[in-house]
C-alpha positions in Angstrom: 6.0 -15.2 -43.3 2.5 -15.5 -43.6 1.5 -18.4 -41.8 3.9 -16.3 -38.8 1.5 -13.4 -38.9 -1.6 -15.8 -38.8 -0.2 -17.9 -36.0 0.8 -14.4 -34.1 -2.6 -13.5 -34.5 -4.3 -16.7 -33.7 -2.5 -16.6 -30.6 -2.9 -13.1 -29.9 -6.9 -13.6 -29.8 -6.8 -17.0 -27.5 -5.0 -14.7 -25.0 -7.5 -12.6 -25.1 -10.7 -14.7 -25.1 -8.8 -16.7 -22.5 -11.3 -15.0 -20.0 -9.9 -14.9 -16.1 -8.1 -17.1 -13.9 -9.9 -18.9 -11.5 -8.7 -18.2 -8.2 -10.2 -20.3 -5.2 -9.2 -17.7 -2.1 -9.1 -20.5 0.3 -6.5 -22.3 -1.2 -4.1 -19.4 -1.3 -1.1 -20.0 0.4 -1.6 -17.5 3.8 1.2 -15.8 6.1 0.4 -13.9 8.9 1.4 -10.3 9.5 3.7 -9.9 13.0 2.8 -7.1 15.3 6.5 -5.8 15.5 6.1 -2.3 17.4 3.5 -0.2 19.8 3.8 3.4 19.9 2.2 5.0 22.6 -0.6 7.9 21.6 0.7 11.1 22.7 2.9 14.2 22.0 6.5 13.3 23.5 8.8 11.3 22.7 8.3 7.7 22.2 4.7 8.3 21.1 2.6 9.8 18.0 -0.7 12.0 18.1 -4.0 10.6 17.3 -7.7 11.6 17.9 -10.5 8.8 18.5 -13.6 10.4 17.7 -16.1 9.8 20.7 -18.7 8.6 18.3 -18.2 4.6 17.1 -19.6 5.4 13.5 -16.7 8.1 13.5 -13.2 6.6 12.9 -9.4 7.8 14.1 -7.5 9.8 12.2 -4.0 11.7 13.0 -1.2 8.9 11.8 -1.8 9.5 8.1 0.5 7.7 6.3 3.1 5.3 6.5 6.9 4.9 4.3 10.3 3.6 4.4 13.4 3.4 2.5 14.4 -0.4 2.7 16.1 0.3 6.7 13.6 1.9 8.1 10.1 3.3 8.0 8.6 6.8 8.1 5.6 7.5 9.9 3.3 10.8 9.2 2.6 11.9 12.7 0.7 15.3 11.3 -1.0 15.6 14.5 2.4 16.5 16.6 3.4 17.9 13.2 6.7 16.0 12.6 8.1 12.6 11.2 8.7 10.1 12.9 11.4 7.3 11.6 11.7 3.7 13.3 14.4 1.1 12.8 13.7 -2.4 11.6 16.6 -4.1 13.1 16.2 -2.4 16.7 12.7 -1.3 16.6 13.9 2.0 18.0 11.6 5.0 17.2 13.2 9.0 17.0 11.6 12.1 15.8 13.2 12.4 12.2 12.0 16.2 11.1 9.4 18.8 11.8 6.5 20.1 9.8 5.5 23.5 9.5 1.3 22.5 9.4 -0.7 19.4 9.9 -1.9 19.3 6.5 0.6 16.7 5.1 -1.0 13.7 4.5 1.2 11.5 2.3 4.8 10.5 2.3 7.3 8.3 0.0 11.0 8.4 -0.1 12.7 8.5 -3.8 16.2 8.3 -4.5 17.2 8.5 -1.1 15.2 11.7 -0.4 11.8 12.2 2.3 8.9 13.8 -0.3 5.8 14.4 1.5 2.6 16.3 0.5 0.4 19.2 1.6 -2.8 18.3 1.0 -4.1 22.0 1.8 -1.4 23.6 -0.6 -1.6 20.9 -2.6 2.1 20.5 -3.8 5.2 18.7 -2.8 8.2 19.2 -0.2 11.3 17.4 0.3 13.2 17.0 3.2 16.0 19.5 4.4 17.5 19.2 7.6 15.1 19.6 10.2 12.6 20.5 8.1 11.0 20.6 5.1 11.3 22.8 1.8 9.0 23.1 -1.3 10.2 20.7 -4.3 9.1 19.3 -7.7 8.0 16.0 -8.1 11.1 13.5 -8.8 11.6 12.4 -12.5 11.1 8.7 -11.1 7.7 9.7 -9.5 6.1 11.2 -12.6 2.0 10.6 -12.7 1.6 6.9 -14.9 -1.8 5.1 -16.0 -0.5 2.0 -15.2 -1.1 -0.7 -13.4 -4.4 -0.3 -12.5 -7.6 -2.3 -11.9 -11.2 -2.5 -12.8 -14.2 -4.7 -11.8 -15.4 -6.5 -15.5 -18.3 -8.0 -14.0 -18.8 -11.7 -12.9 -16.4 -11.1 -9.8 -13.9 -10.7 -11.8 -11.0 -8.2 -12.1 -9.1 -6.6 -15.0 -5.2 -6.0 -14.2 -3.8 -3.4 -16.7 -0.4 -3.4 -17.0 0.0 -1.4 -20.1 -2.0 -0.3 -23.0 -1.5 -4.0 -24.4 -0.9 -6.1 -21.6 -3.5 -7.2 -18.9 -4.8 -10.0 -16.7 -7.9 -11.3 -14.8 -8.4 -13.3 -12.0 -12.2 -14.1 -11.0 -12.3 -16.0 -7.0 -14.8 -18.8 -7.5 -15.5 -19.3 -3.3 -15.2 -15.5 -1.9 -17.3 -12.3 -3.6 -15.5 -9.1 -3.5 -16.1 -5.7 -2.5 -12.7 -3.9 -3.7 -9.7 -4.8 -5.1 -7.1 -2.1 -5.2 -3.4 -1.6 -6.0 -0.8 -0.8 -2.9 2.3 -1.8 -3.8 4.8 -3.7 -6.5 8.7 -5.4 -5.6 11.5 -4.7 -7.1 10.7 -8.4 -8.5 8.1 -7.2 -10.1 5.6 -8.6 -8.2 2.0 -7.1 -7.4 0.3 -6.2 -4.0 -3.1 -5.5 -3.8 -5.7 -4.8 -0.3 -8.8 -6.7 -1.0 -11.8 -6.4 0.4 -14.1 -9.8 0.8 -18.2 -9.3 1.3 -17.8 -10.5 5.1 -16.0 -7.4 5.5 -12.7 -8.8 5.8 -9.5 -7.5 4.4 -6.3 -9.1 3.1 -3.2 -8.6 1.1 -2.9 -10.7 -2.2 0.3 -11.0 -4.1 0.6 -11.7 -7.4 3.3 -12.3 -10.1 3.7 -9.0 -12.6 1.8 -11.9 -15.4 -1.2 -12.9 -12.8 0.2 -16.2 -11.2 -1.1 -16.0 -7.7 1.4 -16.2 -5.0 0.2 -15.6 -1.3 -2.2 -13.6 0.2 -2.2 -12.0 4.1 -5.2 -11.2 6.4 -5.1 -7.3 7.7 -6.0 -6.3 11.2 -9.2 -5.9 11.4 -8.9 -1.8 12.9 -7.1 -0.8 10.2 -6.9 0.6 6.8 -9.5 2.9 6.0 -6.8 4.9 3.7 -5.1 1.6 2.5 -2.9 3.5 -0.1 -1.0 5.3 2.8 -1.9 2.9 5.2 0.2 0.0 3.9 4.1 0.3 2.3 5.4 -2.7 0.2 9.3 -2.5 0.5 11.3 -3.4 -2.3 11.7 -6.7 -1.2 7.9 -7.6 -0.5 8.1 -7.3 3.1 4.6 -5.8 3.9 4.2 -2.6 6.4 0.9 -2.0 7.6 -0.4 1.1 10.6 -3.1 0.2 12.6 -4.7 1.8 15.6 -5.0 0.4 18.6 -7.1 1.3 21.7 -4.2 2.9 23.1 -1.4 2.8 21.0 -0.8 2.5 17.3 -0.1 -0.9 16.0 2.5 -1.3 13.3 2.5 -5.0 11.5 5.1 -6.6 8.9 5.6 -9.6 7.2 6.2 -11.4 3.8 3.5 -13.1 1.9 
């Protein structure tokens, strides 16, 4: 019994001092991202609000966030106040409910039910109808610590999974600037947006114990609010909003 706690332990402390996986960025397995849909900017049908500041240091806003529910995806047109749900499979796009302000600027869809919430009121509605009505936050929802990241110096990045569990991957050929959660599979897989020191910005996927699995490049006019900007379905497909000069871009693809 001893010599089982003493080889537990031993173990236990090699995992730790371990230090992080190597990753070299360029030899990531890459995918690209498909445009699959451009909505016009407007306010009728067919087309979703948007405001493009007249200064360039100043940056769009008026889509602010994007969801879906495994057929389709939900997109946060506050601007035109309303939702706006498009099809996968046909691509076809149709006003799904209105909204009483333009405050709302998040949205996620839990056991089968639209939340979004009011930024300005700062609490949560749920679809109803047409519309929307005040609700509580669903019990699969509740606020968790975990996963979350943290820079540990050297380049490299702390995964927390749990109060015991954790990995870190350092990139030996790329520095980083961020490195932030966006998403997990129902595989258990993890998504994150990166951010590279040549200002570039990708999608890397990993496996819920660190193994590196594929990474994606983002368009280059997007995600400057990459937690709403980007929705990782439950089967890893990858959604992503981007604006365009004239319409808003909307991009998908598996890593």
């Amino acid at each position: 019994m001893r010599v089982f706690i003493v080889l537990w332990i031993v173990l236990a402390v090699s995992l730790l001092c371990a230090g992080p996986v190597p990753v070299e960025f360029g030899s990531v397995p890459e995918k690209k991202l498909e445009l699959i849909k451009k909505i016009p900017y407007g306010a009728g049908d067919g087309q979703v609000g948007i405001f493009i500041p007249g200064k360039t240091e100043e940056k769009p806003f008026g889509v602010n966030a994007i969801s879906g529910d495994g057929t389709g995806l939900f997109i946060l047109d506050n601007m035109n106040r309303r939702v706006l749900s498009l099809d996968i499979q046909t691509k076809s796009l149709k006003k799904e409910l209105s909204l009483p302000a333009e405050t709302f600027d998040a949205l996620f869809v839990s056991g089968g039910t639209l939340f979004l919430h009011n930024n300005k009121e700062a609490r949560l509605y749920a679809k109803k109808g047409d519309t929307v009505t005040p609700a509580a936050k669903p019990a699969t929802e509740k606020a968790t610590a975990y996963p979350y990241t943290k820079f540990i110096g050297n380049g490299a990045t702390r995964v927390v999974l749990s109060d015991k569990d954790f990995f870190e991957l350092s990139f030996t050929d790329r520095s980083l600037l961020s490195f932030l959660l966006v998403g997990r599979a129902d595989s258990g897989d993890l998504f994150f947006q990166i951010e590279l020191a040549d200002g570039s910005r990708h999608i890397l996927v990993t496996s819920g114990k660190g193994a590196v699995l594929g990474r994606m490049t983002l368009p280059g006019s997007a995600l400057y609010k990459p937690e709403k900007d980007i929705h990782v379905a439950g089967d890893g497909t990858v959604y992503v909003i981007a604006p365009g000069g004239d319409s808003l871009h909307i991009y998908g693809g598996r890593p």
